[in-house]
N, C-alpha and C positions, 0 to 999 in steps of 0.2 A: 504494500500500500504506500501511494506518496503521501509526505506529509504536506499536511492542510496549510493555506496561508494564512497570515494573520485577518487578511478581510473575509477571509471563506470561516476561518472560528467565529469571528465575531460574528457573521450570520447568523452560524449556528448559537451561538447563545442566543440571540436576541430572539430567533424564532422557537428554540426552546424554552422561555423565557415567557413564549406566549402561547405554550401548546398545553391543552387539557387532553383527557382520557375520557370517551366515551360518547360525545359529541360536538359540536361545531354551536358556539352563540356569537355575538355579533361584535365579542371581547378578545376574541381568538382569531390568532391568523393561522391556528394549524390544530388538531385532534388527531388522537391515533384511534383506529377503529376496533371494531370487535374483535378482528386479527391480525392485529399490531397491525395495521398499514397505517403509516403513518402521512394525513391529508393537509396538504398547505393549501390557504385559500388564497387564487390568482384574482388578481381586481380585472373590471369590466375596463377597457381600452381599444386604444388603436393603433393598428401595424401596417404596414405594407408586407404584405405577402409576397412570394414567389423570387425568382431572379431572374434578372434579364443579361447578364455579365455575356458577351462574347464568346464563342467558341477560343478566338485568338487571345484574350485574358486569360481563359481558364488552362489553357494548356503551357503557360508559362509558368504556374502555379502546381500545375499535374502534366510533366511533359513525357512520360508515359503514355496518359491517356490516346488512344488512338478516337481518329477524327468521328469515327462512327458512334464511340461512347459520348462525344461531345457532342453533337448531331441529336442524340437522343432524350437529350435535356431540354428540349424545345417545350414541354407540357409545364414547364415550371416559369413560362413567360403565361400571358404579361404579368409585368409586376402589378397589383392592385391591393386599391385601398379596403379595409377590413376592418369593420367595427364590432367587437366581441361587447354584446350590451348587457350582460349579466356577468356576475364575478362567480365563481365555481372553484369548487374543491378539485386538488389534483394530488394523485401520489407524489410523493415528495423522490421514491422511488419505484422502481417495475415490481412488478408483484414476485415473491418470493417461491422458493420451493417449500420452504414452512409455512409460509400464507395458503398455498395452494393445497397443500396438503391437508389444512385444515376446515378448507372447503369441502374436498372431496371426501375424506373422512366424516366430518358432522352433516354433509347432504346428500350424501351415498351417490352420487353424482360419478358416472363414469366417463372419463375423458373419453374424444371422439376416438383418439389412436389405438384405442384398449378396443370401445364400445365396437367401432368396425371392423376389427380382426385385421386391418391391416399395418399397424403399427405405426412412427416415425422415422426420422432421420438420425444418423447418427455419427461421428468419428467413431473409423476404424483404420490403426495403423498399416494394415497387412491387405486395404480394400485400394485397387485400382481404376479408376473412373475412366483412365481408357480404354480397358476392355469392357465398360458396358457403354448399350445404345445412346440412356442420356447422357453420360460424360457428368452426371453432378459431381459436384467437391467432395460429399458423405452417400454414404453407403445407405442406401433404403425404398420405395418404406421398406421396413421388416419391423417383425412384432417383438423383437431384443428390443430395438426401441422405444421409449417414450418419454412422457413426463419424468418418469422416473429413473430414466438414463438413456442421457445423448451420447454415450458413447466417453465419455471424458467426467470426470470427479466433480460431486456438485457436493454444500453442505445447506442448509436451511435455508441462510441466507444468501443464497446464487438467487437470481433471478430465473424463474420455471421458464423452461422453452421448451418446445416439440406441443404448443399448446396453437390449440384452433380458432378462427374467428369467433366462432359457434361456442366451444370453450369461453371465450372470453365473456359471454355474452352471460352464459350459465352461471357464470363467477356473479356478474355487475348485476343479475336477478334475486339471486341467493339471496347477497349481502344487502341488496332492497327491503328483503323481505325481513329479513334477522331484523334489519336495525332501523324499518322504519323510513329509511331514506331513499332517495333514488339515486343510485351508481349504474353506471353506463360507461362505454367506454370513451375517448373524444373525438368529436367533430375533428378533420382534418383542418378546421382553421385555428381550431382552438391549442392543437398540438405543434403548429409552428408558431401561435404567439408567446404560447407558453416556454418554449423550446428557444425563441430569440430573448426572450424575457428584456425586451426593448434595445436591443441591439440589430442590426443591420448588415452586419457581417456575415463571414460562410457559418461561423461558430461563433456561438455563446462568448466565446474566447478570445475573438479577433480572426481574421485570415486567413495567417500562414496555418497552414496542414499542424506543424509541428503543434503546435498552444496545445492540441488535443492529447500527446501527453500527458497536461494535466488536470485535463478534465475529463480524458474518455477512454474507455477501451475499447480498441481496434489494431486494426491487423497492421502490425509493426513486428520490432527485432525478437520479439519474443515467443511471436507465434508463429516467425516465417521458417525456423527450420522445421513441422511441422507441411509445411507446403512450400518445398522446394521449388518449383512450377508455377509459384504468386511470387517468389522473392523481390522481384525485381518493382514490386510496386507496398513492400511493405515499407510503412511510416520510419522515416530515422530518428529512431531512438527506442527504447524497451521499458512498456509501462507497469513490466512486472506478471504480467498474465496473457500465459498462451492460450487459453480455451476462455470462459466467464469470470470476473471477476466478484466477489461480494459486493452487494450495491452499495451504493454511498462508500466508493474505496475511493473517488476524485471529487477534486471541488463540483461544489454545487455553481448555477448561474444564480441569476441576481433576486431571482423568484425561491430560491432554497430547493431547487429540483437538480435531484443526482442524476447521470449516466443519460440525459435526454441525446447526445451523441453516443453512439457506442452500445456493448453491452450485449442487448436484444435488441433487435425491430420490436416496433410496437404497432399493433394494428390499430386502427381508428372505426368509426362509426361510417362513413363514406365511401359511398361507390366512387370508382375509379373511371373518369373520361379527361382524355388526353386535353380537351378544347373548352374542359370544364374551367376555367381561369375567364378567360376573353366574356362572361357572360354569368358569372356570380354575382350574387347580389351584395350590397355592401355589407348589410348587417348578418352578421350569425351565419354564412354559409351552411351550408347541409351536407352537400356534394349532389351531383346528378341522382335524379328519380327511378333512372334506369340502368341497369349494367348486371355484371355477375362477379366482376370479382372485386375487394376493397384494399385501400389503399392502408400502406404499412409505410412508419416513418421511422427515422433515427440513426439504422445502421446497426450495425453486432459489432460483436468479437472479432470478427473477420470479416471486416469490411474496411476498402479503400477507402485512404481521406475523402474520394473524389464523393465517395455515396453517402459519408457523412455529415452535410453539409445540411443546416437546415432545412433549406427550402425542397433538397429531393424528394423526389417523391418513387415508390415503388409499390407493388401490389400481389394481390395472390387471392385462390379463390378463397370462400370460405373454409373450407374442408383442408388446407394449408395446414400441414403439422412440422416443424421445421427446426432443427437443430441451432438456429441463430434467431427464430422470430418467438416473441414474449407478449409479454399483458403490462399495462401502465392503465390504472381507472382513473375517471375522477368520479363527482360526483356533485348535482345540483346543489347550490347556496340553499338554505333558507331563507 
C-alpha cells in the first residue's frame, strides 16, 4: 500500500469526522451501511462531460496506442454540459468480497455465474489465449470460476469481481429492502461526475498517465511480468499489486471516493449508444431507452492508462461475468 498524503488524511478525518453508522441525516456527509459499505454523500452540481482531446494529443500522451484505438474514442465526444440536480449517496469504495458475501449469505441469492452452470472468468498461469478461438486475456467461462475465485488470491476486503449486471442489481434491491432505502447502481453521468469530482483532467489526479500510481490500480510494472504480451504498454512504475488491490489502498479524489480509476470496472445503470452524447438532455441523463448491452466505467487491475481515463467509456451485456469488472452502488438522498 502507498502511503497516504497529508491532504488525502486530512480528508479522511474530516469525513470521518462526519460519518454515522446506520443511516444518512442531513448532519452527515457519509454512513456506513448494514454491510459496512461505507456511503459518502456527493452534492447536486455541474460538469462537462465526455472529451473531445485529438487523436494527435492523445497519442503523445499514449504513443503506443495504435491509430484505431484512438479512432475508437469518438463516442466520448461531444463534450457537454451536465446538471446532476439531486445530491446522492455513493460508495466511498467498490463493493467488497465481505460485503458481497454477506448479501449472498443473509438473501440466499445465487450469483448469475453459479445460478447458470456456466461459470466466470479467470487467471490461469498454464492457460494460452492463442490457442483458443477468442484469444481472451483469462481463461473461461468455466464453473472453477467465480465470485469466489478469479483465479488469483482475494481476502474480504478485494473488491468482488466475476459479478453481473443483473448481480449488481440483486445487490442494490436487497439492500433496499433491508434498510428501507433505495440503492441502485449509477446513472453513467452521475459516475463521471462523481469520478472527476470537479476536475477536468484525464484523472482525478491531473494528466500524465503516471499520477495514477497514486491513486489507482492498473496494469503497470507489477502486473506486466504476468502478461509478457501487454509489457510494452504497462504504466512506469509499480503500485505494489499484480492482480486487485484492497480498496481504499490509494488516495481518494476530492469527493473521498477510492479506486474510481482502476481496480474493477464498474457497471452503471445505462444503456450503451455510441451517439448517445450529441442528444442528452442536460439535466440527470439516463442513457438511451433502447439497447442491450450497459455501459461499464473506470478501468481494473489490468487496464491501460489509455482506458482509464474518466471520460471512457466501455460496455458489456448484462449476463457479463468478468474477472476485472465489479459493483460500486450508491444510493438516493433523502
Amino acid at each position: 500500500m502507498r502511503p497516504t498524503t497529508w491532504p488525502a488524511l486530512l480528508l479522511i478525518l474530516v469525513l470521518s469526522a462526519c460519518t454515522t453508522r446506520g443511516g444518512p441525516d442531513a448532519a452527515h456527509t457519509a454512513f456506513t451501511n448494514s454491510v459496512g459499505l461505507r456511503m459518502v454523500r456527493i452534492p447536486a452540481g455541474e460538469f462537462l462531460m465526455g472529451s473531445d482531446e485529438p487523436a494527435e494529443t492523445l497519442h503523445k500522451s499514449y504513443p503506443l496506442a495504435e491509430q484505431k484505438r484512438l479512432d475508437d474514442l469518438f463516442d466520448e465526444a461531444p463534450v457537454h454540459r451536465v446538471r446532476i440536480t439531486k445530491a446522492f449517496y455513493m460508495g466511498a469504495t467498490e463493493v467488497t468480497v465481505g460485503q458481497f458475501r454477506q448479501f449472498v449469505e443473509q438473501s440466499g441469492y445465487v450469483p448469475e455465474s453459479i445460478a447458470d452452470g456456466t461459470g466466470g472468468y479467470g487467471y490461469n498461469p498454464q492457460y494460452d489465449a492463442s490457442k483458443t478461438q477468442r484469444g481472451d486475456a483469462f481463461e473461461g467461462r468455466d464453473t472453477r470460476y467465480s465470485w469466489q475465485n478469479p483465479g488469483f488470491a482475494q481476502t474480504d476486503q478485494h473488491p468482488v469481481v466475476n459479478v453481473t449486471w443483473n448481480d449488481a442489481q440483486a445487490l442494490a434491491q436487497w439492500l433496499s429492502k433491508q434498510e428501507g432505502r433505495s440503492y441502485r447502481i449509477p446513472t453513467e453521468a452521475e459516475w463521471e461526475y462523481a469520478a472527476r469530482a470537479g476536475t477536468r483532467t484525464r484523472y482525478h489526479c491531473g494528466d500524465e498517465p503516471t499520477c495514477l500510481l497514486k491513486v489507482a490500480n492498473t496494469f503497470d510494472e507489477a502486473a506486466k511480468p504476468y502478461w509478457p504480451q501487454f509489457a510494452a504498454n504497462a504504466l512506469n512504475g509499480n503500485d505494489g499489486f499484480a492482480f486487485t488491490a484492497p480498496v481504499a489502498s490509494f488516495a481518494p479524489n476530492a469527493f473521498g471516493l477510492y479506486d474510481m480509476h482502476g481496480n474493477a470496472w464498474e457497471w452503471t445503470q445505462d444503456l450503451y449508444a455510441e451517439d448517445y452524447y450529441a442528444h442528452a438532455p442536460v439535466d440527470d441523463p439516463k442513457g438511451p431507452e433502447e439497447g442491450n448491452v450497459y455501459v461499464r466505467r473506470g478501468g481494473s487491475w489490468h487496464t491501460w492508462a489509455l482506458y482509464a481515463r474518466s471520460s471512457y467509456r466501455n460496455w458489456n451485456s448484462p449476463q457479463t461475468r468478468y474477472t476485472l469488472v465489479g459493483i460500486r452502488l450508491v444510493m438516493d438522498a433523502p
